[in-house]
C-alpha positions in Angstrom: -5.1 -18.5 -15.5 -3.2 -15.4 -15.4 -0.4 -14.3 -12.4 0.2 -11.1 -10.9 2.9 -10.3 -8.6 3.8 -7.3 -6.4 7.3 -7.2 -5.1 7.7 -4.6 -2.2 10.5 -3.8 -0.1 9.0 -5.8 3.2 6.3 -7.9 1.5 5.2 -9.9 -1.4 1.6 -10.2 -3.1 0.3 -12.2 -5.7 -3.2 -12.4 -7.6 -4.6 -14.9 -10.1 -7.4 -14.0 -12.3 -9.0 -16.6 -14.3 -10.3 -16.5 -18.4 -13.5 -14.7 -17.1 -11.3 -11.9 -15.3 -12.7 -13.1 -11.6 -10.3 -12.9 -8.9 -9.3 -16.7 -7.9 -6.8 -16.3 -5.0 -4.6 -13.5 -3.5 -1.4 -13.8 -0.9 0.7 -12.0 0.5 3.6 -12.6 2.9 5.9 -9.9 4.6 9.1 -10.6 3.1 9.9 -8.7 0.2 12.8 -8.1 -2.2 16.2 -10.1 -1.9 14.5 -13.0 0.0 12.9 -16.0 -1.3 9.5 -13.5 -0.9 8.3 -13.5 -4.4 8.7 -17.4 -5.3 7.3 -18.8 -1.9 4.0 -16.3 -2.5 4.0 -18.0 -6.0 4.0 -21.4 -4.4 1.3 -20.4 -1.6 -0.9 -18.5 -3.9 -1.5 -21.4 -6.6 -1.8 -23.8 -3.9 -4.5 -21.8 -2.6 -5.4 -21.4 -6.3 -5.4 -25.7 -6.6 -3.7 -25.1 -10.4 0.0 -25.6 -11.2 2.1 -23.7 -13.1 1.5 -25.3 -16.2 -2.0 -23.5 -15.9 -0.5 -19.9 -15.9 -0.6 -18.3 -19.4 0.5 -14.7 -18.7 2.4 -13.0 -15.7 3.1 -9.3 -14.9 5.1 -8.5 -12.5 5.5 -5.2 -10.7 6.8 -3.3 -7.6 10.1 -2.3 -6.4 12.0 -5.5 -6.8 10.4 -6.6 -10.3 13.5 -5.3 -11.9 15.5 -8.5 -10.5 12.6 -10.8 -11.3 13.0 -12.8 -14.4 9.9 -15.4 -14.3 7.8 -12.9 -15.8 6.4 -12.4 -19.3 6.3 -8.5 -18.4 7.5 -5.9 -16.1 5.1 -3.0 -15.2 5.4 -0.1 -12.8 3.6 -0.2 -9.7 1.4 3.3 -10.6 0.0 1.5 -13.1 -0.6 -2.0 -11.2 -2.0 0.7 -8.5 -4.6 2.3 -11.1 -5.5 -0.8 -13.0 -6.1 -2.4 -9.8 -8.3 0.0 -8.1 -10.3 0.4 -11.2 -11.2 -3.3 -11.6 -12.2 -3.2 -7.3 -13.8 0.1 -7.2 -15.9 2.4 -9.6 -15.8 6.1 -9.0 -12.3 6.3 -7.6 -10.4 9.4 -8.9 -7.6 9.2 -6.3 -5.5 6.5 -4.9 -3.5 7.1 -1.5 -1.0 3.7 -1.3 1.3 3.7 1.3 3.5 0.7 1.6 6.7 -0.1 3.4 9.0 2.5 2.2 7.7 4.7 0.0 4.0 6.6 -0.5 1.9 7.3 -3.5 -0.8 9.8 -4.5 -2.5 8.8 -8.0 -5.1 10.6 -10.1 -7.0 8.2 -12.4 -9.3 8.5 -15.4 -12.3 6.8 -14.8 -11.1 4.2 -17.4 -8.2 3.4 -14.6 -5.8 5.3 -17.0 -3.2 7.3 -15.0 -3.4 11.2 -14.9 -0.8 12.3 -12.6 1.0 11.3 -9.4 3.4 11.8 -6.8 5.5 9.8 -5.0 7.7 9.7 -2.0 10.6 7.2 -1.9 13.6 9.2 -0.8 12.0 9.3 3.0 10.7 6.5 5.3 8.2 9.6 7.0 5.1 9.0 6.0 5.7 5.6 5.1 5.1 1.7 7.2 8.6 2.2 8.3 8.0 5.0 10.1 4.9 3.5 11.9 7.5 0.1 12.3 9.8 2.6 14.6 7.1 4.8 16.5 5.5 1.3 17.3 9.2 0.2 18.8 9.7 3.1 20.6 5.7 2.9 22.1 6.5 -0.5 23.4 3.5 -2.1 21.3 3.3 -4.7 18.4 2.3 -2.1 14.9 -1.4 -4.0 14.9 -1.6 -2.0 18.2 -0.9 1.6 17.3 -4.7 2.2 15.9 -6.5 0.9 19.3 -3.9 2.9 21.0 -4.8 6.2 18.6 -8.3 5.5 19.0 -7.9 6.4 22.8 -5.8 9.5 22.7 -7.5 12.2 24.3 -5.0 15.0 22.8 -3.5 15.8 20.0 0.4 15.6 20.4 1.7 17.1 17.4 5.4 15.3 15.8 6.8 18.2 13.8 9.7 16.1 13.0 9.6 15.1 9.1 12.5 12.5 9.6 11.9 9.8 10.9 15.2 9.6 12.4 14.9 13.1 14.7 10.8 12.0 15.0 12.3 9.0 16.9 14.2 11.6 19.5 10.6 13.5 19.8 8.7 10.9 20.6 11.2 9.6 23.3 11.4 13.4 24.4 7.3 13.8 24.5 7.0 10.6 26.6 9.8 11.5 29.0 7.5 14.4 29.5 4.7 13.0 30.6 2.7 12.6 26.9 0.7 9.1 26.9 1.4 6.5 24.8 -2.2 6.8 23.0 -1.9 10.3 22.2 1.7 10.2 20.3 0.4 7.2 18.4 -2.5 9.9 17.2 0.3 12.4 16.8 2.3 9.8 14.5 -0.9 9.0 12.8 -1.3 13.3 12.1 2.1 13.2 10.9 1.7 10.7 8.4 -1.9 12.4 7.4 -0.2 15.8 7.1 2.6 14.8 4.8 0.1 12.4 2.4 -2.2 15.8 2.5 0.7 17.8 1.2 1.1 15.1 -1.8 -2.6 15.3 -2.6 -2.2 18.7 -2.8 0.9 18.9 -5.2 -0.9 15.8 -7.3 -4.4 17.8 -7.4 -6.7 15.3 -6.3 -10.8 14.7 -6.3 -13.6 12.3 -4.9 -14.2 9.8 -5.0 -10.6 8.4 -2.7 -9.4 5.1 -2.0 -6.6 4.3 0.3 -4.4 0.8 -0.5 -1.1 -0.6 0.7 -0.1 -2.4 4.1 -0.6 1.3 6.2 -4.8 1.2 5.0 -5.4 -1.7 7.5 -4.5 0.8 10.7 -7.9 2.1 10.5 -7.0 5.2 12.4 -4.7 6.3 10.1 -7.6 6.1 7.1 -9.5 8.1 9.7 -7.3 11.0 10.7 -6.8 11.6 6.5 -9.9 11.7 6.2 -10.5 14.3 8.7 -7.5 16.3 7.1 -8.9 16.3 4.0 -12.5 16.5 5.0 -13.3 13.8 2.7 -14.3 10.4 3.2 -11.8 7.8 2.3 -12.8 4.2 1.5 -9.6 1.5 2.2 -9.8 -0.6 -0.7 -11.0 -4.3 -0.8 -7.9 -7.0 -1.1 -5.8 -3.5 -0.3 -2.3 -5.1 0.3 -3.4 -6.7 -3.2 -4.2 -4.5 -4.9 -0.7 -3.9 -6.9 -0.8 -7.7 -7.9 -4.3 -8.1 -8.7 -4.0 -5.2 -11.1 -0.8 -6.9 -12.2 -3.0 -10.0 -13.3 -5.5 -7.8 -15.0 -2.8 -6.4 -17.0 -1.5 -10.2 -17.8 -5.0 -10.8 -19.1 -5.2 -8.1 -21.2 -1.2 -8.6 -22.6 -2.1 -12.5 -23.0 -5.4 -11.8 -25.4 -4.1 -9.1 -27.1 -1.4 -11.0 -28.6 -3.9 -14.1 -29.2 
């Protein structure tokens, strides 16, 4: 068996991958880096697995806290994980939108899952889960809500705001004023879509897209990008797993290249 792990900033992943590259279990939990995280998603996914450490030949480990992660045989970025991942769950994909906790990606891939180009975002929680985590506070609704809630709006209430700090203050200022709570959860969504179009634009990207991370389960927000960019975007299967199971791939291919 061979181990991938994704360590995020507000959730872990792991992925194991068996001798015939097939996926065997995936988990994630949503604590991340600095808390016990990465070892109890270790724990859960080979339970769910039924194997025991013993059985692991290779692991990879990748994402923002891998650094501080020492149970690994390697340490790979997460644009890579990202690629390698997405090429192994999808054929045809030639751009990868992943937006996690605290920081967003744009990736151009070859169609051998090789990396071209990317961008990335990780000096800003706009555009990020965070800053859906603090319009969902201020909205009075649980962040499983907000896409229901955008699905509703019946305007278009734009948040000019790029901070997320002054697009707090907005938001309280457009309610105060009357704005409904469905429509500035649309106007967050076209925030977020609006700054991950900007990326796509500096990274140059083509069809066929994919959309991974935590973010691509708020179906609304895969909607409203793909109406910005008046393309079709497909969330990607396992998509918070994505990271790890690519992770694994590359702990199969590390594992029998040295055999």
């Amino acid at each position: 068996m061979y181990l991938g792990i994704d360590i995020g900033s507000s959730s872990s992943k792991a992925a194991i991958i068996d001798r015939n590259m097939a996926i065997v279990a995936t988990h994630v939990i949503n604590i991340g880096t600095g808390t016990r995280g990465p070892s109890q998603v270790i724990e859960e996914v080979m339970q769910k697995a039924n194997i025991t450490q013993e059985e692991i030949l290779y692991t990879v480990v990748t994402g923002y806290g891998r650094v501080t992660f020492q149970q690994a045989n390697a340490q790979i970025t997460e644009i890579s994980c990202h690629a390698k991942g997405v090429s192994y769950l999808m054929k045809g994909i030639r751009t990868i939108i992943d937006i996690g906790g605290q920081d967003a990606k744009v990736i151009r891939i070859e169609a051998d899952g090789r990396v071209k180009n990317f961008v990335m975002n990780e000096k800003c929680a706009a555009g990020t889960g965070r800053f859906l985590e603090v319009m969902a506070r201020v909205l009075g609704c649980d962040i499983s809500e907000l896409s229901d809630l955008a699905d509703s709006a019946t305007n278009d209430i734009p948040i000019s705001s790029v901070c997320t700090v002054f697009a707090e203050s907005e938001v309280i200022s457009r309610l105060a004023s009357g704005a409904s709570v469905e429509d500035v959860a649309r106007g967050a969504h076209l925030s977020i879509a609006k700054r991950i179009v900007g990326m796509c634009n500096r990274v140059g990207f083509e069809a066929d897209i994919t959309m991974t991370g935590g973010v691509a389960l708020n179906k609304n927000v895969v909607k409203v990008l793909s109406e910005e960019l008046n393309m079709e975007i497909k969330a990607a299967p396992e998509t918070q797993a994505v990271g790890a199971i690519g992770a694994a791939v590359f702990a199969y291919e590390r594992h029998n290249k040295q055999d």
